[in-house]
HTML snippet that shows the backbone in 3Dmol.js (N, CA, C, O; Angstrom):
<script src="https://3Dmol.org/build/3Dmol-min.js"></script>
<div id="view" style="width:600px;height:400px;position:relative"></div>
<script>
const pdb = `
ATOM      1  N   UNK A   1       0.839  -1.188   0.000  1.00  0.00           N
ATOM      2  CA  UNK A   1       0.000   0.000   0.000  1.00  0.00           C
ATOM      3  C   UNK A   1       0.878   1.244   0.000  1.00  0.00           C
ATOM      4  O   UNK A   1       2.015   1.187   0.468  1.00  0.00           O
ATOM      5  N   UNK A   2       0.296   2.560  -0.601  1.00  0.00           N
ATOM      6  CA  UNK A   2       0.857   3.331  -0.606  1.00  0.00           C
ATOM      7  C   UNK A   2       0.975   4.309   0.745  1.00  0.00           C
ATOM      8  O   UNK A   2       0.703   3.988   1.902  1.00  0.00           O
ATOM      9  N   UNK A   3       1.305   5.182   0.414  1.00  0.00           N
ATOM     10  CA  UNK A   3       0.828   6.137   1.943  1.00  0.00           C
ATOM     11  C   UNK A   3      -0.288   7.070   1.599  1.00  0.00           C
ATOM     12  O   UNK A   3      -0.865   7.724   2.468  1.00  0.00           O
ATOM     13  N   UNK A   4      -0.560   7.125   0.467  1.00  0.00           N
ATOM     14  CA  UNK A   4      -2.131   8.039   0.504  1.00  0.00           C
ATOM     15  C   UNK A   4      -3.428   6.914   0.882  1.00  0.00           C
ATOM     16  O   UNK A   4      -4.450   7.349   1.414  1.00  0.00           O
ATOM     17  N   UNK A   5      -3.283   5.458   0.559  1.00  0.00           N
ATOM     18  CA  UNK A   5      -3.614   4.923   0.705  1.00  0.00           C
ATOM     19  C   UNK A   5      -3.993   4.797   2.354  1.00  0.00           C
ATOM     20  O   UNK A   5      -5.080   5.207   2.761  1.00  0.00           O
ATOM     21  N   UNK A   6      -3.088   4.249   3.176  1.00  0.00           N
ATOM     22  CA  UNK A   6      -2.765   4.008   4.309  1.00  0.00           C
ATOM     23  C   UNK A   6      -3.283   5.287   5.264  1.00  0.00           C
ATOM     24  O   UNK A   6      -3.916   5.064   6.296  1.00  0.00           O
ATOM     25  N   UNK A   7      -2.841   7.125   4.670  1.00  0.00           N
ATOM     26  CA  UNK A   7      -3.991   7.987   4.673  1.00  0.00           C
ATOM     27  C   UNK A   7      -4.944   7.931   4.841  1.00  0.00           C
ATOM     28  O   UNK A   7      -5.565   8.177   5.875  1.00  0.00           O
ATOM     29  N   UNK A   8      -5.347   7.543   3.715  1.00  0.00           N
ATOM     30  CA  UNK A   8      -6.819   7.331   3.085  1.00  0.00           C
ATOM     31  C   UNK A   8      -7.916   6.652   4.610  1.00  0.00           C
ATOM     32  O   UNK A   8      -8.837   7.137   5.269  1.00  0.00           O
ATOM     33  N   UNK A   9      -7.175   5.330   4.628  1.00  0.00           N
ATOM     34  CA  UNK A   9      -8.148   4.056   5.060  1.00  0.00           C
ATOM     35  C   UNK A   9      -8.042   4.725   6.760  1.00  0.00           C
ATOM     36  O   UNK A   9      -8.916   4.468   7.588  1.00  0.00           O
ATOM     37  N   UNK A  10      -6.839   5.597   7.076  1.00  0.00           N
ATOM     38  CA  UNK A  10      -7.024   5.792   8.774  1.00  0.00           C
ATOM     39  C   UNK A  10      -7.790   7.129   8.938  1.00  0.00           C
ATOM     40  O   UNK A  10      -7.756   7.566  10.089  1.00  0.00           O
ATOM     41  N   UNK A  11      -8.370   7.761   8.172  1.00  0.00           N
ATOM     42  CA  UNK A  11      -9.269   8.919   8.148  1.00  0.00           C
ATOM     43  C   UNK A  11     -10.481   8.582   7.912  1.00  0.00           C
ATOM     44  O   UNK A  11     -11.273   9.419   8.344  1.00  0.00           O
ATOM     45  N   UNK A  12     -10.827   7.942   7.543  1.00  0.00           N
ATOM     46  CA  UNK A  12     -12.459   7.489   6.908  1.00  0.00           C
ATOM     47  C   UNK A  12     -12.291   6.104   7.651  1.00  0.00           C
ATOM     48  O   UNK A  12     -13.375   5.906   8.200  1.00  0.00           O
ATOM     49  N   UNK A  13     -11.238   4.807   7.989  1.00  0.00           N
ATOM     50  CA  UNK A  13     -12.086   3.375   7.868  1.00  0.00           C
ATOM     51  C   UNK A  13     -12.443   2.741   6.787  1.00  0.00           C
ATOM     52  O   UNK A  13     -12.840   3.229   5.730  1.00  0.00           O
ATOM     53  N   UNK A  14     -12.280   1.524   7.097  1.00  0.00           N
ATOM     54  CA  UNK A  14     -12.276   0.672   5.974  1.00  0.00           C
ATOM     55  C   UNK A  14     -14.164   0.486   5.437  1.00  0.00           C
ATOM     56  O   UNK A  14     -14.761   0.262   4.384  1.00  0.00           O
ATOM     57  N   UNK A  15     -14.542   0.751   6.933  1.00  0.00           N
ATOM     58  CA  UNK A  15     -16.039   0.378   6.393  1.00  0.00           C
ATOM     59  C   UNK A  15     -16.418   1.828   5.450  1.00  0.00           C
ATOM     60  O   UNK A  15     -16.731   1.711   4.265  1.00  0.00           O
ATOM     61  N   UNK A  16     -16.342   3.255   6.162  1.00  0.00           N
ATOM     62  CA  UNK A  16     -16.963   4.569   4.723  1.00  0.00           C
ATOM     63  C   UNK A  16     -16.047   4.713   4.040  1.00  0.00           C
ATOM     64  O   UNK A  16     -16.258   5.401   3.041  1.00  0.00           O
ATOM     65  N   UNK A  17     -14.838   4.238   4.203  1.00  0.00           N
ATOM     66  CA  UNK A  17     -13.971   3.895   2.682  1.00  0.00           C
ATOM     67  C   UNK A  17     -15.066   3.272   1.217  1.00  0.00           C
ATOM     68  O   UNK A  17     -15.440   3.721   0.134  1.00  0.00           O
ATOM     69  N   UNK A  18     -15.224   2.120   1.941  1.00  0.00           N
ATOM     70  CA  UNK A  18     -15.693   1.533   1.020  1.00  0.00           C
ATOM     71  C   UNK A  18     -17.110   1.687   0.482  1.00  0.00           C
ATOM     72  O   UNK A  18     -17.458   1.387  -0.660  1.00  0.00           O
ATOM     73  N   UNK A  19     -18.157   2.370   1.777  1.00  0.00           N
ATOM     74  CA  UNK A  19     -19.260   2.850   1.305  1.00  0.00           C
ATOM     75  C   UNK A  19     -18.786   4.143  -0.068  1.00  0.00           C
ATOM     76  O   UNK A  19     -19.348   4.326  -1.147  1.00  0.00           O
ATOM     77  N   UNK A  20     -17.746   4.753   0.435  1.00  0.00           N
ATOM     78  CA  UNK A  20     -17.595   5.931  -0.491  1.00  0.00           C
ATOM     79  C   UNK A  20     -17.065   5.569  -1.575  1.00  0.00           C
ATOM     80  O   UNK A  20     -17.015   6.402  -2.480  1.00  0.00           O
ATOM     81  N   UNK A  21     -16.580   4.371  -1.770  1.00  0.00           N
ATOM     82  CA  UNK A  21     -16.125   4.125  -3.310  1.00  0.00           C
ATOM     83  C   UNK A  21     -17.303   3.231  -4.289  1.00  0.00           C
ATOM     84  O   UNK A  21     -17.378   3.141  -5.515  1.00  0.00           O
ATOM     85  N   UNK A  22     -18.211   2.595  -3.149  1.00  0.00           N
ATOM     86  CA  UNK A  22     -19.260   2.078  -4.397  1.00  0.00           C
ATOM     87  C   UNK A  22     -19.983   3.730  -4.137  1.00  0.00           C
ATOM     88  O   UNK A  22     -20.512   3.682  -5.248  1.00  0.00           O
ATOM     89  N   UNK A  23     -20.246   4.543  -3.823  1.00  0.00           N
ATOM     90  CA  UNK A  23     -21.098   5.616  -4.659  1.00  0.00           C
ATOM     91  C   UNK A  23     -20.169   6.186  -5.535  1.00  0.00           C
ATOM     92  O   UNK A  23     -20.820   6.913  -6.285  1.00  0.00           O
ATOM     93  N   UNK A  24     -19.027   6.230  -5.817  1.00  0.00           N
ATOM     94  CA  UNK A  24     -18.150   6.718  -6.261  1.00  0.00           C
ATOM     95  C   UNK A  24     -18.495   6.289  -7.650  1.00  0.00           C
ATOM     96  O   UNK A  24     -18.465   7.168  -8.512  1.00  0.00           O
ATOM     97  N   UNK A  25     -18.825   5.043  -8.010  1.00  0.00           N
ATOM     98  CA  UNK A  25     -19.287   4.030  -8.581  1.00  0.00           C
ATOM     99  C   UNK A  25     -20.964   3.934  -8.498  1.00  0.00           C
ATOM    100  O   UNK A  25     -21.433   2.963  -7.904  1.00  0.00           O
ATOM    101  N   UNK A  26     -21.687   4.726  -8.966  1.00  0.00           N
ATOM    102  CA  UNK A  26     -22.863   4.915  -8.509  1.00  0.00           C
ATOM    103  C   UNK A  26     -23.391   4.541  -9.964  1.00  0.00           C
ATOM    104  O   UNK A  26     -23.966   3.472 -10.173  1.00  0.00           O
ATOM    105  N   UNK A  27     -23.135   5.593 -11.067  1.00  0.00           N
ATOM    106  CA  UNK A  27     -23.493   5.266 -12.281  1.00  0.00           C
ATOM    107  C   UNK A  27     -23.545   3.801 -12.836  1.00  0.00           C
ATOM    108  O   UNK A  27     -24.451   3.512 -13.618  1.00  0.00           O
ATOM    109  N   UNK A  28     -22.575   2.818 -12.452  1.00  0.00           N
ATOM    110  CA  UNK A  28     -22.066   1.546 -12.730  1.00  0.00           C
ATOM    111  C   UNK A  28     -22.984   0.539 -11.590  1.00  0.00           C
ATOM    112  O   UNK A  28     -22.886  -0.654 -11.874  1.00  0.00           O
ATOM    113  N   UNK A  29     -23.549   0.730 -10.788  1.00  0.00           N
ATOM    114  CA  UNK A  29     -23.536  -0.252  -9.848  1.00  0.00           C
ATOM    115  C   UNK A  29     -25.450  -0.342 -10.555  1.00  0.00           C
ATOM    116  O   UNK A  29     -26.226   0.415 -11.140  1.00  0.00           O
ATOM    117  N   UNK A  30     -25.450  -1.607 -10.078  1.00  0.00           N
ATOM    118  CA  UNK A  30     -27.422  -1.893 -10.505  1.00  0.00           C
ATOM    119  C   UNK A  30     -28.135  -1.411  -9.172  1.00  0.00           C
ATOM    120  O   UNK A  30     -27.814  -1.175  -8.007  1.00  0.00           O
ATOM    121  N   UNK A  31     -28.995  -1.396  -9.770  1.00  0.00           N
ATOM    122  CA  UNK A  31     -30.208  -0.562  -8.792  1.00  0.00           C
ATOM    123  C   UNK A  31     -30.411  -1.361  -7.390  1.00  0.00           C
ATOM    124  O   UNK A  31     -30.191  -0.856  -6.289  1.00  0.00           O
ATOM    125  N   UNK A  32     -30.845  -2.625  -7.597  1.00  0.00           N
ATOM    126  CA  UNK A  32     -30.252  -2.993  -6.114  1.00  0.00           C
ATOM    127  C   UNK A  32     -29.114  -2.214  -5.126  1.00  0.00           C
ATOM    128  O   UNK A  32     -29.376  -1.656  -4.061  1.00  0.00           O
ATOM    129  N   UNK A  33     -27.942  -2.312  -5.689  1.00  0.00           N
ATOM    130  CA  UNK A  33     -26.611  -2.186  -5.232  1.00  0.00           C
ATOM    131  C   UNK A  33     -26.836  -0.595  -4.405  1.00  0.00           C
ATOM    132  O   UNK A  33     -26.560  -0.382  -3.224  1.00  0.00           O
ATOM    133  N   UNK A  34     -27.315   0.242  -5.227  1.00  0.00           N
ATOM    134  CA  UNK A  34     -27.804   1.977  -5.153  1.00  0.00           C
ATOM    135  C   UNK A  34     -28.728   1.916  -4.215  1.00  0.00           C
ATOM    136  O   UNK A  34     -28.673   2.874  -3.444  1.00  0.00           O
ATOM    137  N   UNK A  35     -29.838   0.886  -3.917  1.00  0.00           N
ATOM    138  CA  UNK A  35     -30.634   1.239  -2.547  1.00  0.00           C
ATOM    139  C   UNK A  35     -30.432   0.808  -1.632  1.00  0.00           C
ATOM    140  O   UNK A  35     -30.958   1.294  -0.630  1.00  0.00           O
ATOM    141  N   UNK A  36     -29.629  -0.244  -1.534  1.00  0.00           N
ATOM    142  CA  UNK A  36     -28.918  -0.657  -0.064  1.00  0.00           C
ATOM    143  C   UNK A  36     -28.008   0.506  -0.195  1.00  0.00           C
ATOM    144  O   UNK A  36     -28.771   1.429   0.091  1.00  0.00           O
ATOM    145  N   UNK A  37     -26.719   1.104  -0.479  1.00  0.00           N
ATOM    146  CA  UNK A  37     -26.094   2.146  -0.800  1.00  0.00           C
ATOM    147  C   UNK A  37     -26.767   3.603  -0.169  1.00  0.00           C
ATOM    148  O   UNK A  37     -26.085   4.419   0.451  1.00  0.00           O
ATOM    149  N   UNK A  38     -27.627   3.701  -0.331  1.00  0.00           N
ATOM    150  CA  UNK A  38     -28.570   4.899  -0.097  1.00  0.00           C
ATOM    151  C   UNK A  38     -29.316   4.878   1.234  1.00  0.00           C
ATOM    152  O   UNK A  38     -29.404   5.776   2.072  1.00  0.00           O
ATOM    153  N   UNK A  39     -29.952   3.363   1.240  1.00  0.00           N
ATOM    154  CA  UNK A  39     -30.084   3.478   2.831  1.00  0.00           C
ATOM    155  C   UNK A  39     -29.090   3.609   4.208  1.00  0.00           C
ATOM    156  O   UNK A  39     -29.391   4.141   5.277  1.00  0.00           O
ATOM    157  N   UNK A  40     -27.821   2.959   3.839  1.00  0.00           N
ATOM    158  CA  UNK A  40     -27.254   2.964   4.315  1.00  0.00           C
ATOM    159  C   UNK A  40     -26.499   4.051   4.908  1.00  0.00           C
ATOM    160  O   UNK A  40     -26.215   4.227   6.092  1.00  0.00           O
ATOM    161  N   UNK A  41     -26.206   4.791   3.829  1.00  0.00           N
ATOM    162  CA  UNK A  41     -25.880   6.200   3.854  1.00  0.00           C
ATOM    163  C   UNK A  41     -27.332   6.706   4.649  1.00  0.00           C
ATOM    164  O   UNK A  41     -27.018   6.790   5.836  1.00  0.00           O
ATOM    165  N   UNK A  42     -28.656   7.045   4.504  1.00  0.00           N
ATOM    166  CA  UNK A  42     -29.230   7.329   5.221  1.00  0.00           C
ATOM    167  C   UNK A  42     -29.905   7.123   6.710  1.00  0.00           C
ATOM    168  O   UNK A  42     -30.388   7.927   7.507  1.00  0.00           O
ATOM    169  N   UNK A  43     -29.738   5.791   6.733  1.00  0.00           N
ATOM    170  CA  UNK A  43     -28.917   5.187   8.386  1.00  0.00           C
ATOM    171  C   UNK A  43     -27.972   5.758   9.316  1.00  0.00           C
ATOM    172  O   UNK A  43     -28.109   5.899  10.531  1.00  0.00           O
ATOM    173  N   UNK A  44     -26.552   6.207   8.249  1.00  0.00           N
ATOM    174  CA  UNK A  44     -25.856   6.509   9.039  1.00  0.00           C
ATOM    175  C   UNK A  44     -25.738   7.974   9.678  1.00  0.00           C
ATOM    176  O   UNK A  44     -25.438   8.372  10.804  1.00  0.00           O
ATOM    177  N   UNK A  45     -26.109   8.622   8.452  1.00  0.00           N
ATOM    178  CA  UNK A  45     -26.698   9.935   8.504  1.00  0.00           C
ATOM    179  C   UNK A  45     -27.471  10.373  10.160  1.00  0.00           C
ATOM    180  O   UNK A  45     -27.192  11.090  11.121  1.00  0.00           O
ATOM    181  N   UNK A  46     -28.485   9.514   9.773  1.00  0.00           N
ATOM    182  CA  UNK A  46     -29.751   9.804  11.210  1.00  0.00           C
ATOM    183  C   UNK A  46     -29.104   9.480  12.341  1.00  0.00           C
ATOM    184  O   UNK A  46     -29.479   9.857  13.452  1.00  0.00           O
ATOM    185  N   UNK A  47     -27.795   8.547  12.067  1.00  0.00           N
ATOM    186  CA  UNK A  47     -27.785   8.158  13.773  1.00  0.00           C
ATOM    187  C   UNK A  47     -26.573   9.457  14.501  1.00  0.00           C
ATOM    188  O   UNK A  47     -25.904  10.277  13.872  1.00  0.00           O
ATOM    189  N   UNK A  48     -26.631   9.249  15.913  1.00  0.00           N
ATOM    190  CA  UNK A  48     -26.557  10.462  16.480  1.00  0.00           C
ATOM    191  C   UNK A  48     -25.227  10.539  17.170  1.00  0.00           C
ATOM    192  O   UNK A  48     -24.957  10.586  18.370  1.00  0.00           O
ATOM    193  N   UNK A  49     -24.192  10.538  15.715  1.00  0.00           N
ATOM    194  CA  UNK A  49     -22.849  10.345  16.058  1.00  0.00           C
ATOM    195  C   UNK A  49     -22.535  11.848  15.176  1.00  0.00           C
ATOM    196  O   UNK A  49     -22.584  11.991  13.954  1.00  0.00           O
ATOM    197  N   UNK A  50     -22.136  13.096  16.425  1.00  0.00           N
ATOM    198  CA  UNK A  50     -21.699  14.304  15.839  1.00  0.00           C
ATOM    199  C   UNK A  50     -21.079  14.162  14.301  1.00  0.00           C
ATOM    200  O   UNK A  50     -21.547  14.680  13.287  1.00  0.00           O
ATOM    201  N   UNK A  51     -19.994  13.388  14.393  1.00  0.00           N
ATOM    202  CA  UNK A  51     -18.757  13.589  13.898  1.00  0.00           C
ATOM    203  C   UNK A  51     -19.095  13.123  12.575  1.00  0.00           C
ATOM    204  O   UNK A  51     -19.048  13.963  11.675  1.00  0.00           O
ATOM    205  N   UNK A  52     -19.510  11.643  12.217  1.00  0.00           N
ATOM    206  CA  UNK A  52     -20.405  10.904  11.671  1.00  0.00           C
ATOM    207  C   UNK A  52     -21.640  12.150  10.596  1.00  0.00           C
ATOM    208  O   UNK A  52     -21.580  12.648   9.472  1.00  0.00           O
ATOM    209  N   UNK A  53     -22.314  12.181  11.377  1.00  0.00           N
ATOM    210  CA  UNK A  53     -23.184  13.032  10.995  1.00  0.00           C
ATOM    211  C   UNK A  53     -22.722  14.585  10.109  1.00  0.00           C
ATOM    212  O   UNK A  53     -23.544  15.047   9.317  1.00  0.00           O
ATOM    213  N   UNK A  54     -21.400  15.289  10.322  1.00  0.00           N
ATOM    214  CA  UNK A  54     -20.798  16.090   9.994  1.00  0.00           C
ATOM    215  C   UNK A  54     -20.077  15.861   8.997  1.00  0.00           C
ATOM    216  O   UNK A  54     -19.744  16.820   8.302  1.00  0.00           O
ATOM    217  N   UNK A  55     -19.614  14.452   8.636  1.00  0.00           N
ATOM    218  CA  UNK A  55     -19.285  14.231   7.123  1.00  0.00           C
ATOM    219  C   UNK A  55     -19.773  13.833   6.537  1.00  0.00           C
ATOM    220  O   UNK A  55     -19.249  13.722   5.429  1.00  0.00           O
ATOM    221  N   UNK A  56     -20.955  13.355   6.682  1.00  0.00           N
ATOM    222  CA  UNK A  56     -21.947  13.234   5.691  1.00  0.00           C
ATOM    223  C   UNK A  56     -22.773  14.179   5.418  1.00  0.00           C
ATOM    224  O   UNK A  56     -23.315  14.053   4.320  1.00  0.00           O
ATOM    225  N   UNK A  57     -23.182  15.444   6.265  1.00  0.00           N
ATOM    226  CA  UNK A  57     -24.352  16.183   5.854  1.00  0.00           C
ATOM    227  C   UNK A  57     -23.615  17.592   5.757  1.00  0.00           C
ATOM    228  O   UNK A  57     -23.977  18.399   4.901  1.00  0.00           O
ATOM    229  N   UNK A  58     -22.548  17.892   6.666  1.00  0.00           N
ATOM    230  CA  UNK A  58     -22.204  19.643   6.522  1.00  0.00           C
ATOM    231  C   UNK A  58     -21.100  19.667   4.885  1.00  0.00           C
ATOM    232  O   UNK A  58     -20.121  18.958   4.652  1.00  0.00           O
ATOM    233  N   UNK A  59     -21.406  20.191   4.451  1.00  0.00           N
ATOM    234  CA  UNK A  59     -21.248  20.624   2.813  1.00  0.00           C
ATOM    235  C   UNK A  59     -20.597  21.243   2.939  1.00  0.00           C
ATOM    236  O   UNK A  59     -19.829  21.089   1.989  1.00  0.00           O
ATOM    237  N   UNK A  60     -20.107  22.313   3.789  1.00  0.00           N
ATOM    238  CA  UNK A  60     -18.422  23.448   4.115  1.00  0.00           C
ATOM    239  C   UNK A  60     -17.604  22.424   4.758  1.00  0.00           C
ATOM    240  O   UNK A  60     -16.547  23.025   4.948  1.00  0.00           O
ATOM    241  N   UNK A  61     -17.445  21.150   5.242  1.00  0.00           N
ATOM    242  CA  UNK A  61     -16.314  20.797   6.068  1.00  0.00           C
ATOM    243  C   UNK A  61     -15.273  20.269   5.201  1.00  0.00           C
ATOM    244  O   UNK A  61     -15.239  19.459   4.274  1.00  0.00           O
ATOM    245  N   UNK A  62     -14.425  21.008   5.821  1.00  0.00           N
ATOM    246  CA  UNK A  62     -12.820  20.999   5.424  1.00  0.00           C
ATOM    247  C   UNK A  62     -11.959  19.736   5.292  1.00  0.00           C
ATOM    248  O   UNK A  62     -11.191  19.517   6.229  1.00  0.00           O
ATOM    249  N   UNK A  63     -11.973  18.913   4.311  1.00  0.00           N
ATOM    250  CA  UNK A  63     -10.976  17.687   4.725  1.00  0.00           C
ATOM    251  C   UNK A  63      -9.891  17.474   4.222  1.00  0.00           C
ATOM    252  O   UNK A  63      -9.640  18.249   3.300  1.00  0.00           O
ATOM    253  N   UNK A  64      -8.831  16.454   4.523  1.00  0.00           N
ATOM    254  CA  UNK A  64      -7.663  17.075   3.589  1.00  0.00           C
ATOM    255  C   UNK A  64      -7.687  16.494   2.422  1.00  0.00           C
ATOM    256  O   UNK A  64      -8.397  15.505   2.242  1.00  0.00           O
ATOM    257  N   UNK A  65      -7.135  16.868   1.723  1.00  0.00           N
ATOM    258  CA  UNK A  65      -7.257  17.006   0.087  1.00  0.00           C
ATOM    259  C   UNK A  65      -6.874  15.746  -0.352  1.00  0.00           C
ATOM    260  O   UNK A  65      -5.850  16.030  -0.974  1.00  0.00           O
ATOM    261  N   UNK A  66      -7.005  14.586  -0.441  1.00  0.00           N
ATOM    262  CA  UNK A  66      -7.395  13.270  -0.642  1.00  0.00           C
ATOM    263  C   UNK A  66      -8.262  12.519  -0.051  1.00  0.00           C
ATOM    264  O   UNK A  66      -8.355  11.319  -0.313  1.00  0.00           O
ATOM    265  N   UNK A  67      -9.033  13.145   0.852  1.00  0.00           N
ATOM    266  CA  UNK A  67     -10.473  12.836   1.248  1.00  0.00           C
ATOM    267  C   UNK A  67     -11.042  13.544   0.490  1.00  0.00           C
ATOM    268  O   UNK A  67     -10.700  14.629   0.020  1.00  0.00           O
ATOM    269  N   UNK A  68     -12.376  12.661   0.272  1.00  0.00           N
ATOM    270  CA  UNK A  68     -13.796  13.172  -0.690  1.00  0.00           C
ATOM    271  C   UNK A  68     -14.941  13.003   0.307  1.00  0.00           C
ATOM    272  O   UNK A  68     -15.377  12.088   1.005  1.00  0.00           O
ATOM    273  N   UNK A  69     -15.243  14.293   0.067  1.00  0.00           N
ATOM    274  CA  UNK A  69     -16.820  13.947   1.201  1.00  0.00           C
ATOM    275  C   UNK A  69     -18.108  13.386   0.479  1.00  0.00           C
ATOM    276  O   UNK A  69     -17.811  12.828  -0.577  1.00  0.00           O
ATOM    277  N   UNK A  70     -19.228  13.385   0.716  1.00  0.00           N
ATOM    278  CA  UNK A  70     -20.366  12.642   0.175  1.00  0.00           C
ATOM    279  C   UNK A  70     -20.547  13.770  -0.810  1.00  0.00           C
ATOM    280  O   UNK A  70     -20.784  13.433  -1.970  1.00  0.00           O
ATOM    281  N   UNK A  71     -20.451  15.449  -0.446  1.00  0.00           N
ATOM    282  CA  UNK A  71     -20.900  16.398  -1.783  1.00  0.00           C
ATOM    283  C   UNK A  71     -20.434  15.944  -2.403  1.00  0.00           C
ATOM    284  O   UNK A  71     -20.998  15.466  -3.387  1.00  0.00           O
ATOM    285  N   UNK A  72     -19.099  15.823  -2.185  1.00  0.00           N
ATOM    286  CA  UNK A  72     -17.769  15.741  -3.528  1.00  0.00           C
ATOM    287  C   UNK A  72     -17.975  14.835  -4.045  1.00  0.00           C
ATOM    288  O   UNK A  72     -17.583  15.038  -5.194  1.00  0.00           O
ATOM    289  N   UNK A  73     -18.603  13.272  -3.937  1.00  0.00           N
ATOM    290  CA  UNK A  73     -18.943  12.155  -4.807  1.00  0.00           C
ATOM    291  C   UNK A  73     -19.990  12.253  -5.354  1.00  0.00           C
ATOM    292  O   UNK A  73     -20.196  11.573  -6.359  1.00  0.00           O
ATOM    293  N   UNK A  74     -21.151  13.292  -4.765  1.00  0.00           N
ATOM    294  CA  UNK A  74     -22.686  13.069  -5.697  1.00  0.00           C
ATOM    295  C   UNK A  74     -22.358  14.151  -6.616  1.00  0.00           C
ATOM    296  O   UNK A  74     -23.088  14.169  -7.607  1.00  0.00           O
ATOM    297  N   UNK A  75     -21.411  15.113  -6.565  1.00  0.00           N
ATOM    298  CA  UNK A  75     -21.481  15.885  -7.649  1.00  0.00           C
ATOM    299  C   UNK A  75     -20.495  15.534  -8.499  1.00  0.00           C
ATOM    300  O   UNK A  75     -20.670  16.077  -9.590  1.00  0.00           O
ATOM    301  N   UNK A  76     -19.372  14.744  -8.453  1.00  0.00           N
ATOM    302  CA  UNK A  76     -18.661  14.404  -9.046  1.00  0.00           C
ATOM    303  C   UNK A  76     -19.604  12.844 -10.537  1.00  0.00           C
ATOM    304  O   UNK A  76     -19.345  12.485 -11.686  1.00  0.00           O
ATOM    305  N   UNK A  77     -20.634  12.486  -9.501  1.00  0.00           N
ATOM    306  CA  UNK A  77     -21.206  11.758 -10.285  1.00  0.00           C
ATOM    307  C   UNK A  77     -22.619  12.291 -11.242  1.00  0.00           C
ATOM    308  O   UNK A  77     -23.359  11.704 -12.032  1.00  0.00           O
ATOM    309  N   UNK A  78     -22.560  13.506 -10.792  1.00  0.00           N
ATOM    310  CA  UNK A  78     -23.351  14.071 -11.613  1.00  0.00           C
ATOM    311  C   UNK A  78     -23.127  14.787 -12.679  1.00  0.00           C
ATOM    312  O   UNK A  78     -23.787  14.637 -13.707  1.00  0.00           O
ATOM    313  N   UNK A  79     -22.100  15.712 -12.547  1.00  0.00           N
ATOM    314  CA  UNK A  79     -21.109  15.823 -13.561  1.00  0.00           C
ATOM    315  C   UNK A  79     -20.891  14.629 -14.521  1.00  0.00           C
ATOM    316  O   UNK A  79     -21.221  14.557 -15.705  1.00  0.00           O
ATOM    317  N   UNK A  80     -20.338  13.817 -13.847  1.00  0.00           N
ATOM    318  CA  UNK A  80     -20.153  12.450 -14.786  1.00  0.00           C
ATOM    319  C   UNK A  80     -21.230  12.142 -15.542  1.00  0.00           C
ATOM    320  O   UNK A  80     -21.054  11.916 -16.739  1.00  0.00           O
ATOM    321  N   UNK A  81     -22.713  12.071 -14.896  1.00  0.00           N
ATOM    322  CA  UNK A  81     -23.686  11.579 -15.822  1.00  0.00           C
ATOM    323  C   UNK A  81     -24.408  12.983 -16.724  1.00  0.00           C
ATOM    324  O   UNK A  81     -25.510  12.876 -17.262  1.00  0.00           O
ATOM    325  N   UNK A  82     -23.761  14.000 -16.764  1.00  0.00           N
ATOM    326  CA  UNK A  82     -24.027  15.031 -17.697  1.00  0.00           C
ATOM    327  C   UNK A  82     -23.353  15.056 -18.621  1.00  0.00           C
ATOM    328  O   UNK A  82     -23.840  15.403 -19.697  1.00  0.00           O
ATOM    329  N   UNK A  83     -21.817  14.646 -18.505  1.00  0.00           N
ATOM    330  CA  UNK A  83     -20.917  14.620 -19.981  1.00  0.00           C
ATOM    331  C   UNK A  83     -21.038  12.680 -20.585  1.00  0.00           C
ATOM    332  O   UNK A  83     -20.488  12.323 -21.627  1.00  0.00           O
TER     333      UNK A  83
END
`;
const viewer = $3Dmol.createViewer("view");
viewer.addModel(pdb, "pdb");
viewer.setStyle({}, {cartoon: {color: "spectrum"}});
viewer.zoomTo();
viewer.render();
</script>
């Protein structure tokens, strides 16, 4: 592994690592895949973990620049499905 890698996985976790790379993968994944995906994300959302709750829903928070927050993947995939 690299060290952005190793970065990567000790800032987020292996578990919203990986939630964040199948939405990352949102366009590609089947519709099944997108509503477990979505609930899940909206599960984690509701539950009543500050911190938790602050990277998924506050849209100004600052992360370092090889973290992607949830804006940064739904618009990145929206973009994507416009070009």
């Amino acid at each position: 592994m690299n060290k952005i890698n190793i970065f990567f996985n000790t800032i987020l976790g292996p578990f919203l690592r990986t939630i964040f790379s199948k939405l990352e993968n949102m366009l590609q994944n089947s519709l099944h895949v997108n509503l477990l995906l979505t609930g899940i994300i909206a599960r984690l959302a509701h539950y009543s973990q500050p911190l938790l709750r602050s990277l998924l829903l506050n849209h100004s928070l600052v992360l370092e620049t090889n973290v992607k927050s949830l804006f940064q993947v739904c618009y990145l995939n929206l973009l994507f499905s416009l070009f």
